[in-house]
C-alpha positions as CSV (number, residue, x, y, z in Angstrom):
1,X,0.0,0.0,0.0
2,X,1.3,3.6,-0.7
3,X,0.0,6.6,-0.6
4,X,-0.3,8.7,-3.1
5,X,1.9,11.8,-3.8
6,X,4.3,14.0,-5.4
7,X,7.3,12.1,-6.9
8,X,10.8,14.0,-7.1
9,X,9.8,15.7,-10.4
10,X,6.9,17.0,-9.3
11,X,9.0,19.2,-7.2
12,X,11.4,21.1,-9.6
13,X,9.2,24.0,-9.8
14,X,8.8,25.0,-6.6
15,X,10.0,28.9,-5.6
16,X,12.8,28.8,-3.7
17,X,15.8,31.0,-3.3
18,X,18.9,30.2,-4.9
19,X,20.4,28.7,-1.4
20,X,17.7,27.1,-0.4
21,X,17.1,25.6,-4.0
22,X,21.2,23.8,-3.6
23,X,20.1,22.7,-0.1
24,X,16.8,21.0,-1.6
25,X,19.1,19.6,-4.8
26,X,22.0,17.9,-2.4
27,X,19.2,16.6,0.1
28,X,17.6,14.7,-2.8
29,X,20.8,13.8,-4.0
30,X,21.7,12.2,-0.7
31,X,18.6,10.4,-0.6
32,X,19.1,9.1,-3.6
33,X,22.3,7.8,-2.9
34,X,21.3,6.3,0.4
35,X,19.6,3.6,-1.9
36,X,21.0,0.3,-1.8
37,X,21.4,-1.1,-5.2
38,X,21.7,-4.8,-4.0
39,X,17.9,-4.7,-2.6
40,X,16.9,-2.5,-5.1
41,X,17.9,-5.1,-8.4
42,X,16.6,-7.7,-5.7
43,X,13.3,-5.9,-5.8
44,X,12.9,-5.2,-9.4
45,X,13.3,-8.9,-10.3
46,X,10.5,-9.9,-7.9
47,X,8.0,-7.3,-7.4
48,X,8.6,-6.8,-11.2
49,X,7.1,-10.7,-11.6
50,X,4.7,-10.7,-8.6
51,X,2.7,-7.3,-9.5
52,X,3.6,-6.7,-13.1
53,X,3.1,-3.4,-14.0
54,X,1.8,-2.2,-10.6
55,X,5.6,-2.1,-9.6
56,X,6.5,0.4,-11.8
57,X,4.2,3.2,-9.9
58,X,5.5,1.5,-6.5
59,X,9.0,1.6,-7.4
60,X,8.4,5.4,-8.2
61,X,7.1,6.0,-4.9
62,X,9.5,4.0,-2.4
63,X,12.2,5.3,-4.0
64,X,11.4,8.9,-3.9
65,X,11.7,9.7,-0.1
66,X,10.5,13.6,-0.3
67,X,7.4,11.8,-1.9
68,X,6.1,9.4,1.1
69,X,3.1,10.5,3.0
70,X,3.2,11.2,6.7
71,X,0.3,11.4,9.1
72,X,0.6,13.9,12.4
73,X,-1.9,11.9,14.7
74,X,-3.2,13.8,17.2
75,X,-3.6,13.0,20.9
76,X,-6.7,13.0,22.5
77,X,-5.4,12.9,25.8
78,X,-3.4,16.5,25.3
79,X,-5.4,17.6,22.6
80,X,-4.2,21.3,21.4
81,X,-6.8,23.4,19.5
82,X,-4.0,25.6,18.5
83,X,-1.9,22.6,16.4
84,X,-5.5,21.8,14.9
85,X,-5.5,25.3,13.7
86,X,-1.9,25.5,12.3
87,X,-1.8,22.0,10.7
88,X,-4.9,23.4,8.7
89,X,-3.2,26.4,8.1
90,X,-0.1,24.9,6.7
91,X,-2.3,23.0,4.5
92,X,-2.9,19.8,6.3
93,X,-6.2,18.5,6.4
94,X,-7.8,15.5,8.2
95,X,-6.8,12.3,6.4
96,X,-10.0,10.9,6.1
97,X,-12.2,13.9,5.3
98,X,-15.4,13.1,2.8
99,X,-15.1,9.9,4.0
100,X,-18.5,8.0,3.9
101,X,-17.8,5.7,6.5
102,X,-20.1,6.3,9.3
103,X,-18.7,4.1,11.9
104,X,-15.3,6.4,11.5
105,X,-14.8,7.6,15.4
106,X,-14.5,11.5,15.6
107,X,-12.0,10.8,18.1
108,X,-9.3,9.8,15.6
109,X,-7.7,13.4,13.9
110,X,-4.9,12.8,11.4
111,X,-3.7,15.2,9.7
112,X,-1.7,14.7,6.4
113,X,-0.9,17.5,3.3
114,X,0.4,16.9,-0.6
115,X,3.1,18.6,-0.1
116,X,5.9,16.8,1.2
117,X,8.1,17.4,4.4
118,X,7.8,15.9,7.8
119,X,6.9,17.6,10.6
120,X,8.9,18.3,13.6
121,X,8.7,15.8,16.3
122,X,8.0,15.9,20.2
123,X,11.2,14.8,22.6
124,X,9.9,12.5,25.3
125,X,9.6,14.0,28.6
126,X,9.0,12.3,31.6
127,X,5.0,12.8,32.6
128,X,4.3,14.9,29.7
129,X,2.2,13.1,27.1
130,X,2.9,14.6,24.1
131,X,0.5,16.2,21.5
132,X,1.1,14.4,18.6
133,X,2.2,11.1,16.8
134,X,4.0,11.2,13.1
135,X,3.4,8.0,11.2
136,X,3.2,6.6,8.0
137,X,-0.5,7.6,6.7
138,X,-1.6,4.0,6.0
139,X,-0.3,2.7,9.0
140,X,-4.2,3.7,10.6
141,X,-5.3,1.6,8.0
142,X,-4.9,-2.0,9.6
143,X,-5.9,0.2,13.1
144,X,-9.5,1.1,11.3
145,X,-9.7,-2.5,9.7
146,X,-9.9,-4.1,12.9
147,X,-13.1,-2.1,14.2
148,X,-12.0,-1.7,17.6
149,X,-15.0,-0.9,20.2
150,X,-15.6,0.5,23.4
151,X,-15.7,-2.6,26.2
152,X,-13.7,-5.0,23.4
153,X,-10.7,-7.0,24.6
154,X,-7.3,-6.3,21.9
155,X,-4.4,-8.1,21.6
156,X,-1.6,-5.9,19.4
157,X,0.8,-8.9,18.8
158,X,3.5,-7.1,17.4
159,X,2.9,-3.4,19.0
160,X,6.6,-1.7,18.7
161,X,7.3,1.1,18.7
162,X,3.7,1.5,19.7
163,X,1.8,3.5,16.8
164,X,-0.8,1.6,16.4
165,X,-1.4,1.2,20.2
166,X,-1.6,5.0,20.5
167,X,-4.3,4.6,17.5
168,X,-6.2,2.1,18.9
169,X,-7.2,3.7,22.3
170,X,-7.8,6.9,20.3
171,X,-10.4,5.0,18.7
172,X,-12.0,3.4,21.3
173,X,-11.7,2.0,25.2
174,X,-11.4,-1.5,25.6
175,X,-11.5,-3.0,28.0
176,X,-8.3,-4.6,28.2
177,X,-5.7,-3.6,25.8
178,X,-2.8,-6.3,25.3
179,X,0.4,-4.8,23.7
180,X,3.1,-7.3,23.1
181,X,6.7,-7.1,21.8
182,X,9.3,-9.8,21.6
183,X,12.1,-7.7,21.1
184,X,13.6,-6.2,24.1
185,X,15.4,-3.3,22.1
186,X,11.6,-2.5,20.6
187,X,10.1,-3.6,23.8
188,X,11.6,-0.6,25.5
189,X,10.6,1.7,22.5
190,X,7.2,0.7,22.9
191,X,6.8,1.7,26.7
192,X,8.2,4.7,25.9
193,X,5.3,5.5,23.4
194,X,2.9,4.7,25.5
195,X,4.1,6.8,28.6
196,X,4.4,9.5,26.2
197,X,0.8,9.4,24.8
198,X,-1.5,7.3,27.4
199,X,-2.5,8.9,30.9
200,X,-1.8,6.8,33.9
201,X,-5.2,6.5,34.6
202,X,-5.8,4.8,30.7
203,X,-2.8,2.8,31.4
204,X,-4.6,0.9,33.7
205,X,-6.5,-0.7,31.2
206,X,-3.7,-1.7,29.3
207,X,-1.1,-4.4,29.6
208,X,2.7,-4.7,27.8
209,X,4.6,-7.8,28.0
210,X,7.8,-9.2,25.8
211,X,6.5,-12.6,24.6
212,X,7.4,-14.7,22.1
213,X,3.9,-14.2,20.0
214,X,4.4,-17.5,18.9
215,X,3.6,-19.0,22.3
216,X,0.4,-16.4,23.5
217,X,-2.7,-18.2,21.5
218,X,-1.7,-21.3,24.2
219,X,-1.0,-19.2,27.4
220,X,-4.2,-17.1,26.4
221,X,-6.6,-19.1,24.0
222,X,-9.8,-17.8,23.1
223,X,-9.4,-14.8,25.5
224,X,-9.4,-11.6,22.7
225,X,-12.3,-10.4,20.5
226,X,-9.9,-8.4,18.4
227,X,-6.1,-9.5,17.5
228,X,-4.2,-7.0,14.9
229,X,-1.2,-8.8,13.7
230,X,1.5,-6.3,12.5
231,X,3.9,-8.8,11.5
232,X,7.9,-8.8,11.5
233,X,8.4,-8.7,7.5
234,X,11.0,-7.6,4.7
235,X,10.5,-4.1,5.6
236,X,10.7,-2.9,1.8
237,X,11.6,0.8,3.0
238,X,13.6,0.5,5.3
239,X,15.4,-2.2,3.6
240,X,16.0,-0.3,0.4
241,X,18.0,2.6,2.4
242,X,20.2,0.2,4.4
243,X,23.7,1.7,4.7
244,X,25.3,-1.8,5.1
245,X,25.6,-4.3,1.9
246,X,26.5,-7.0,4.2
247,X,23.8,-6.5,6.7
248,X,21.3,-6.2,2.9
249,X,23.0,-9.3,1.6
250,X,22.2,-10.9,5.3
251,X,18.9,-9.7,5.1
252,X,18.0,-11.0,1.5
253,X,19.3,-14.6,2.6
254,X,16.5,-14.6,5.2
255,X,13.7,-13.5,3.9
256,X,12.8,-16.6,2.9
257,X,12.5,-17.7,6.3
258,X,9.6,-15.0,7.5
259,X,6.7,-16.6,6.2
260,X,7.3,-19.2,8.7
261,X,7.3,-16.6,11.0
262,X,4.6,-14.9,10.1
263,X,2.2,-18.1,10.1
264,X,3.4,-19.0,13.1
265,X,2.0,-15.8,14.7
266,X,-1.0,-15.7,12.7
267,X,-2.1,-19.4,14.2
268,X,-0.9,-18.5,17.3
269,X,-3.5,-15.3,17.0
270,X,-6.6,-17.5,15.8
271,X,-6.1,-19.7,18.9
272,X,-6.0,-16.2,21.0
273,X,-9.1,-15.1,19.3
274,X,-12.8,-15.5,20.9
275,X,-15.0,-16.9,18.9
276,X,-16.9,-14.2,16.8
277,X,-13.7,-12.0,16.8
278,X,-11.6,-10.3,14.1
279,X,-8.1,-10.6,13.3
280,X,-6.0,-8.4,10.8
281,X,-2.5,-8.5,9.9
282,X,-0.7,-6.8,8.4
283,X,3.1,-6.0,7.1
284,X,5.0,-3.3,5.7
285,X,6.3,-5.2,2.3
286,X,5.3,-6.3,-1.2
287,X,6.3,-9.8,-1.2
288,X,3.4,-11.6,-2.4
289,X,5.0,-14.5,-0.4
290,X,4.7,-13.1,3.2
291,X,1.0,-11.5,1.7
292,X,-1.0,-13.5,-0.4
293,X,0.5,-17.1,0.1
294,X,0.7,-16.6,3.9
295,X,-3.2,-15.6,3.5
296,X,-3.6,-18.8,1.4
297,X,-1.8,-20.9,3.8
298,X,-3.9,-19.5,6.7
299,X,-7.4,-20.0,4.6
300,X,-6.4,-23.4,3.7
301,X,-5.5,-24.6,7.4
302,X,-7.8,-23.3,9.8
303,X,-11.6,-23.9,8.6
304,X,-12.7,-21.8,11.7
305,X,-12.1,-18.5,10.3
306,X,-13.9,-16.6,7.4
307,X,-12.1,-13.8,5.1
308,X,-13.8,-10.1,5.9
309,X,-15.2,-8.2,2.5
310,X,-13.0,-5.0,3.0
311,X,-14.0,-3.7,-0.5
312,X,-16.1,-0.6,1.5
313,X,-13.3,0.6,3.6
314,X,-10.7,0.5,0.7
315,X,-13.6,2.6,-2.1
316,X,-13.6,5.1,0.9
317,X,-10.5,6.0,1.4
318,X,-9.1,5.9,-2.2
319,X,-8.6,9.4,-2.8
320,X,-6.2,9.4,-0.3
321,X,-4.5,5.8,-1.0
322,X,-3.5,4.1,-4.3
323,X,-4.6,0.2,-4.5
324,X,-3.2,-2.4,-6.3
325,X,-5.6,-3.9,-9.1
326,X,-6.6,-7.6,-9.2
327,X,-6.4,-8.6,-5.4
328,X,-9.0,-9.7,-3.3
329,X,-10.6,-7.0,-1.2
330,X,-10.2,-9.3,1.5
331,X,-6.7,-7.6,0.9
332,X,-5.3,-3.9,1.5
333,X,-2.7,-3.7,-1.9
334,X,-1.7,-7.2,-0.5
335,X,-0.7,-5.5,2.9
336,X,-3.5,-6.2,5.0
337,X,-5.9,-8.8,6.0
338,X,-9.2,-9.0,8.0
339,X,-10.4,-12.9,9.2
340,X,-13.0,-13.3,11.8
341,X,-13.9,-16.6,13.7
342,X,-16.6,-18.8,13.6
């Protein structure tokens, strides 16, 4: 999934003075050169054969950093008229605007712009939640997907660094919210976010733990209504600007080896799920092998669970977010995957 934008092209003709203009030119010349070729040709000769002409218009966008779309995701629980007022007038407006979903909570505010730039981020300080989140745009995506509601019980498998945590409770109160994270590194990152967005007295509804996700479905079956899978995966992005070739070459070698993972998870998530609940995962790559035929394998083992028609959600938000023709909507642009139990 990406979303659209303006491509480095698009950009020449903006006004600028002459010093700002060379600044712009050797910033989009070191972003350019922060690509690494190795995943790059690696790329091209798979996503070229799994999505056909589709990857031409991806490769365009994941290569043009200036051109990626970020969301500012506003905090409910230090909300600040005044950064509502000067996101709108610097041009941002709410990233689901027009949107004729009804069930959409008020609650959520993001904020994204055409124009491209990020916007400045908070420093953590110690009891002071911060105002705002920055995120990739369709990262609320798999958040919205899984129809989180007041009362529900949520399991966030994978939650580092903790976006889609901070999403989820601006969206609703559950009951209980579950956020997990295996890696200690991320697992720190993650507590972090949440002290910095989520009052104490919200906090008491939510639990974080450093589990192998692999092993929760048995210490905790049938106990969530909602699971959201964001799954460890070939992170295409970040993978593409990788300053090391051997750490790339490394990286390459075992990507074969995360769909294992990622199935693993995913069963481990249907046995955590009540029956009657929802699960979506979700990933941040193209590989039609940790999307699609990890979505096959699931459909094909586990007759208890149903694939969700996600075909309204995706028509709704498409003026903001390009899809990828030919895919089931039980798919987000192969990203993203609702199932519910029977």
């Amino acid at each position: 999934m990406w979303t659209r934008g303006n491509n480095l092209k698009q950009l020449a003709p903006h006004r600028t003075s002459r010093g700002t203009r060379r600044q712009e030119l050797s910033r989009m010349g070191k972003l350019q050169k922060q690509i690494c070729r190795f995943i790059l040709d690696h790329f091209d000769q798979n996503y070229a054969k799994d999505l056909g002409e589709t990857w031409i218009t991806a490769r365009e966008v994941l290569t043009s950093p200036l051109s990626w779309r970020y969301g500012i995701l506003l905090n409910k629980f230090n909300f600040a008229y005044e950064l509502e007022t000067r996101l709108q007038s610097d041009g941002f407006h709410p990233l689901f605007q027009g949107t004729p979903l009804p069930s959409l909570p008020g609650s959520l505010k993001c904020y994204i712009r055409k124009a491209p730039g990020r916007f400045p981020a908070q420093k953590h300080h110690f009891g002071r939640l911060k105002q705002y989140y920055l995120l990739n745009a369709a990262s609320l995506l798999p958040v919205y997907a899984l129809e989180a509601r007041d009362g529900d019980t949520i399991l966030d498998m994978c939650a580092a660094p903790g976006g889609k945590s901070v999403a989820l409770l601006q969206i609703a109160s559950p009951a209980h919210l579950h956020c997990n994270e295996y890696d200690n590194l991320r697992y720190r990152w993650l507590k972090q976010t949440l002290d910095s967005f989520i009052p104490p007295h919200v906090m008491d509804s939510v639990t974080t733990t450093d589990l192998d996700g692999r092993k929760i479905g048995h210490l905790q079956p049938e106990m969530f209504d909602k699971v959201l899978v964001d799954a460890p995966c070939s992170n295409d992005r970040s993978w593409l600007f990788s300053s090391d070739p051997q750490q790339a070459a490394l990286r390459i070698a075992e990507r074969k080896d995360l769909p294992v993972v990622q199935i693993q998870l995913l069963s481990s998530a249907i046995e955590a799920l009540r029956p009657g609940g929802s699960l979506v995962y979700s990933t941040c790559t193209l590989s039609r092998a940790e999307n699609c035929d990890v979505i096959a394998e699931l459909l094909s083992t586990f007759n208890s669970i149903l694939p969700v028609d996600l075909s309204e959600i995706a028509s709704a938000v498409s003026r903001e977010f390009s899809f990828a023709a030919g895919v089931r909507w039980t798919e987000y642009f192969m990203l993203d995957m609702a199932v519910k139990m029977v």
